[in-house]
N, CA and C atoms as an extended XYZ file, in Angstrom:
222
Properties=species:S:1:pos:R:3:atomname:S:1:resname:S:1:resid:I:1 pbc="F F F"
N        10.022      -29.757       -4.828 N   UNK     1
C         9.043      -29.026       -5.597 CA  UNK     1
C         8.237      -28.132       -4.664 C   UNK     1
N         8.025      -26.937       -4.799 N   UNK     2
C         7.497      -26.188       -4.326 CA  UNK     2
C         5.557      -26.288       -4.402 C   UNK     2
N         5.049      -25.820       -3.384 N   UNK     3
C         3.479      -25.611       -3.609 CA  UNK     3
C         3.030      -24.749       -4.515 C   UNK     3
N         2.789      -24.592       -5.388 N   UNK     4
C         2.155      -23.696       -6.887 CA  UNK     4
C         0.938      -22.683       -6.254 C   UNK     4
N         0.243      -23.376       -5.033 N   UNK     5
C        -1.106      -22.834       -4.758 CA  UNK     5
C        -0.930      -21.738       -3.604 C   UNK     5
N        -0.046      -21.685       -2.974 N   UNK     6
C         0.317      -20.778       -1.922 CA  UNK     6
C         0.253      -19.338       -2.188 C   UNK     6
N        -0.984      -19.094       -1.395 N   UNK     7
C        -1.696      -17.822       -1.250 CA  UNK     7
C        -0.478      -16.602       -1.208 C   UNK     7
N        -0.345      -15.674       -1.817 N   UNK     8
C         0.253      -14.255       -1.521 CA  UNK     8
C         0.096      -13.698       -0.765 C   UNK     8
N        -1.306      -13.565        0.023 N   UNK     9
C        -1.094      -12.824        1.193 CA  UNK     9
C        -1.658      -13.280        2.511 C   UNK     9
N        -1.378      -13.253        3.813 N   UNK    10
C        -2.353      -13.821        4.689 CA  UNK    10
C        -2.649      -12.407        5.702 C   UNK    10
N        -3.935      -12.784        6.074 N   UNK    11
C        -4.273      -12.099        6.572 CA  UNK    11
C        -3.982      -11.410        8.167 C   UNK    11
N        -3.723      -10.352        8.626 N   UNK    12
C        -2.728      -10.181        9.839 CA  UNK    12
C        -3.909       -9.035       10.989 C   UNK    12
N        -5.034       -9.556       11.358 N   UNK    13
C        -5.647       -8.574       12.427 CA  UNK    13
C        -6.253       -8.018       11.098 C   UNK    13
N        -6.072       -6.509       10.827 N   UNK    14
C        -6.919       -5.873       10.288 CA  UNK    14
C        -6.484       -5.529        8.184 C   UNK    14
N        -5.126       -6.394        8.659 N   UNK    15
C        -4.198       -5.699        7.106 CA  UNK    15
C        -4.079       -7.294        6.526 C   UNK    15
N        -2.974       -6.994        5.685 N   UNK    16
C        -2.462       -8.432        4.734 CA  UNK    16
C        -1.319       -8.232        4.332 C   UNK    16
N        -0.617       -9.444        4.911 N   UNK    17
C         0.829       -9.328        4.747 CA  UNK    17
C         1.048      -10.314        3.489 C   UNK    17
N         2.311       -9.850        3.040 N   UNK    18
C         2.630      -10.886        2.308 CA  UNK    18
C         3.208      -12.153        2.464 C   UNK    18
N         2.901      -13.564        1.655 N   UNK    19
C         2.905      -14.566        2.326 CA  UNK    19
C         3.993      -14.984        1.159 C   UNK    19
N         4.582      -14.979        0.117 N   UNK    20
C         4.991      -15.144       -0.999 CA  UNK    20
C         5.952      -14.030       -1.418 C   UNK    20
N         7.117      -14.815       -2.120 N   UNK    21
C         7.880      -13.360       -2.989 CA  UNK    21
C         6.738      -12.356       -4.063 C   UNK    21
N         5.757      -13.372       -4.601 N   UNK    22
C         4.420      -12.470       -5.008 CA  UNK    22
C         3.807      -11.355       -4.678 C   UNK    22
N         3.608      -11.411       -2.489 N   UNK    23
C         2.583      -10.841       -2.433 CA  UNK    23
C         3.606       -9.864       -1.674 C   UNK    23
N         5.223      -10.173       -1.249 N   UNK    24
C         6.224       -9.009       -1.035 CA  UNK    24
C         6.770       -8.423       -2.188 C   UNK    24
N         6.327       -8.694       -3.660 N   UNK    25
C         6.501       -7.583       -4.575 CA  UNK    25
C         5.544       -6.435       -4.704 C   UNK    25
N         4.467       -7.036       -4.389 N   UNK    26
C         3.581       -6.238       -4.720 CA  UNK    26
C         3.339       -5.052       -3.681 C   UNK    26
N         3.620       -5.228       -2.682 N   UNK    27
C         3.506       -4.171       -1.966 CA  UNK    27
C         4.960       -3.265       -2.519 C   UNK    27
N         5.769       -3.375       -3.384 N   UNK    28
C         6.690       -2.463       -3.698 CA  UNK    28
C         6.033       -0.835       -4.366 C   UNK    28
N         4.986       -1.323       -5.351 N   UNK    29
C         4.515        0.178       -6.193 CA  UNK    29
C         3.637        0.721       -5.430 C   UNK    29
N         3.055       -0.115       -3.977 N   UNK    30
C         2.098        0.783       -2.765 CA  UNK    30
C         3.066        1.843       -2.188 C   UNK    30
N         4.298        1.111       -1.488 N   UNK    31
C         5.027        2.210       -0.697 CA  UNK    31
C         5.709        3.665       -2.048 C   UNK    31
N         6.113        2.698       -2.699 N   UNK    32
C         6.462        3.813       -4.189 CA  UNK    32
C         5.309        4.929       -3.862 C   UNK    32
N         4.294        4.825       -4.365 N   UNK    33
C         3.281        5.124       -4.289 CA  UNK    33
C         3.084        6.328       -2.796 C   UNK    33
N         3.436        5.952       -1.604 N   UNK    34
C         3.060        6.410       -0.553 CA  UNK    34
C         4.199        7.299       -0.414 C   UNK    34
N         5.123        6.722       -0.566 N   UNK    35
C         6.913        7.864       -0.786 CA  UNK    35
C         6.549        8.964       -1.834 C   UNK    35
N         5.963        8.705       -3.191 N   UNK    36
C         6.412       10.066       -3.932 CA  UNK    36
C         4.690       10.955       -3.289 C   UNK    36
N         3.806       10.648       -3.198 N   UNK    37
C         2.759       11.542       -2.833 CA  UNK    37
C         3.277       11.954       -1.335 C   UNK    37
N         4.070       11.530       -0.258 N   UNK    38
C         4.759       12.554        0.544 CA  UNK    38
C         5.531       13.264        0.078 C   UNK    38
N         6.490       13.114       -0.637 N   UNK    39
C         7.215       14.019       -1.303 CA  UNK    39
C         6.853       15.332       -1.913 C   UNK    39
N         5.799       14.856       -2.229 N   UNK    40
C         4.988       16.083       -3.463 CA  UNK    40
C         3.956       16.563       -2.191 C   UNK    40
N         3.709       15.928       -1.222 N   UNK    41
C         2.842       17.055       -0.710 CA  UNK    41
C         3.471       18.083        0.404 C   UNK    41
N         4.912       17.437        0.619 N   UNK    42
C         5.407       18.434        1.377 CA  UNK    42
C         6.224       19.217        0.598 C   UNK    42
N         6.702       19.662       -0.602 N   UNK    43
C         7.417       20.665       -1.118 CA  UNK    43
C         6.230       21.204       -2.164 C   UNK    43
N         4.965       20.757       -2.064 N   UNK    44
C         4.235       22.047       -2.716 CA  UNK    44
C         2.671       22.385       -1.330 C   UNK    44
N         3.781       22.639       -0.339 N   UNK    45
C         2.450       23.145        0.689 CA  UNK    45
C         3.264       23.676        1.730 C   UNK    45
N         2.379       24.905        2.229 N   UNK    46
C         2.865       26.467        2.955 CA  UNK    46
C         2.788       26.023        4.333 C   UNK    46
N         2.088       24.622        4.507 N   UNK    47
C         2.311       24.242        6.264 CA  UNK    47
C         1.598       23.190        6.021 C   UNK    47
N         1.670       22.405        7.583 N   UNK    48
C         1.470       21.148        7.733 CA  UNK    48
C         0.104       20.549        7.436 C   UNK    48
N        -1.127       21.562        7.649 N   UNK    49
C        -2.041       21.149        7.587 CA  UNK    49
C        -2.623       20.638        5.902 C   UNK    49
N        -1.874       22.226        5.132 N   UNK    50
C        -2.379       21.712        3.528 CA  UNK    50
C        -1.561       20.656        3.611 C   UNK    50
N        -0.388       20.160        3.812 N   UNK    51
C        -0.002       18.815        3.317 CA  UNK    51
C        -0.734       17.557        3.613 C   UNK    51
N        -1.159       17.661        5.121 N   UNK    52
C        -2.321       16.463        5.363 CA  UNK    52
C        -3.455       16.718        4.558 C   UNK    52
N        -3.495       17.508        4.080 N   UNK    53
C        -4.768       17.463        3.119 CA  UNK    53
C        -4.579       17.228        2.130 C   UNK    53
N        -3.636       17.064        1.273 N   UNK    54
C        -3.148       16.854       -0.099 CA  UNK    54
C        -2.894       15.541        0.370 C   UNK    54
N        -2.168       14.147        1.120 N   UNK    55
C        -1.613       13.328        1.713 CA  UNK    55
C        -3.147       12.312        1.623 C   UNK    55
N        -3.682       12.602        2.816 N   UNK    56
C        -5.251       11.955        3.148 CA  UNK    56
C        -5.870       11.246        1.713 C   UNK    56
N        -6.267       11.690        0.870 N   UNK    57
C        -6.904       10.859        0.202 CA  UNK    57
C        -5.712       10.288       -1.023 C   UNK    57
N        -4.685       10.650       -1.006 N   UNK    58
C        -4.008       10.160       -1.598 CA  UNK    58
C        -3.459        8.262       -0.807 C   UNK    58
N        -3.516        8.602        0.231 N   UNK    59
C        -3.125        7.487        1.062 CA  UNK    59
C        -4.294        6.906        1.097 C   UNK    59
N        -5.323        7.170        1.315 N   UNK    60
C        -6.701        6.757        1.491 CA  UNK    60
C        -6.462        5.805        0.709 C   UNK    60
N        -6.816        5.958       -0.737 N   UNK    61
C        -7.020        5.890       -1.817 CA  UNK    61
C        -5.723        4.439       -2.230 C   UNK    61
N        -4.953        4.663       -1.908 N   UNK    62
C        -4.063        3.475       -1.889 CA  UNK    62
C        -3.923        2.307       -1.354 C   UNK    62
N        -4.465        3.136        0.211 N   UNK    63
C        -4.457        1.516        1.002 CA  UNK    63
C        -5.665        1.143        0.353 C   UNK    63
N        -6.869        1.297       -0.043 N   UNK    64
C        -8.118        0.940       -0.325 CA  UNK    64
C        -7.864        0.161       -1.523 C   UNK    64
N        -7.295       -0.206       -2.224 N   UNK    65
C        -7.014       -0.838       -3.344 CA  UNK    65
C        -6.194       -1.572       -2.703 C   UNK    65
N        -4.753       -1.684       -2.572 N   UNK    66
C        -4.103       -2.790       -1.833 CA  UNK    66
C        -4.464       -3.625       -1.228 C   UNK    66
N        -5.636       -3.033       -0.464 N   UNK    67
C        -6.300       -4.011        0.354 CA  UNK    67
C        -7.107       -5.059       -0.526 C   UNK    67
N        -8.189       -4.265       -0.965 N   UNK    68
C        -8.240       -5.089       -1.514 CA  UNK    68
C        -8.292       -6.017       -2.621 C   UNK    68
N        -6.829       -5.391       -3.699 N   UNK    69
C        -6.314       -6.359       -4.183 CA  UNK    69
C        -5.712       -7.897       -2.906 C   UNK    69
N        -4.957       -7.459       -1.947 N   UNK    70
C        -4.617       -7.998       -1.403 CA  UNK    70
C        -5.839       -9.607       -0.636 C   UNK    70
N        -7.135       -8.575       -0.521 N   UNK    71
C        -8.025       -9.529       -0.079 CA  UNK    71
C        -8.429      -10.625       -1.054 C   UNK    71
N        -8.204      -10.299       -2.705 N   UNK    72
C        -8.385      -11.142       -3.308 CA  UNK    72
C        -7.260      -12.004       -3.597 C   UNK    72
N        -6.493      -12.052       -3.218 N   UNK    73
C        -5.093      -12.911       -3.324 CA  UNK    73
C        -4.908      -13.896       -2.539 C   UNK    73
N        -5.901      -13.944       -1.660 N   UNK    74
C        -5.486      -14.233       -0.120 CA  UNK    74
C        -5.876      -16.145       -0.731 C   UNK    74
């Protein structure tokens, strides 16, 4: 029988890994997430810099939730 209570994610230095097939699904719709907003910011921008600027708070904005969803999982 397996432990029922086993945390999803543990904590790793400054991030949170997943500790569970739970808390390695969930990071699936983050990278989703981080793949199509590169995608889209490099085929609608004239050079590198607008793309880091379109990129930045999009990523921002993602890890900041992951996290801490992730911190509450823990």
């Amino acid at each position: 029988m397996t432990n029922k209570n086993k945390p999803w994610f543990r904590k790793v230095r400054w991030s949170y890994i997943g500790n569970s097939w739970q808390g390695a699904l969930c990071y699936m719709p983050y990278l989703a997430v981080l793949a199509m907003t590169f995608v889209y910011s490099i085929d609608n921008s004239n050079s590198i810099g607008q793309a880091l600027f379109k990129l930045f708070p999009a990523w921002t904005c993602a890890t900041v939730v992951m996290q801490w969803f992730a911190s509450n999982r823990v």
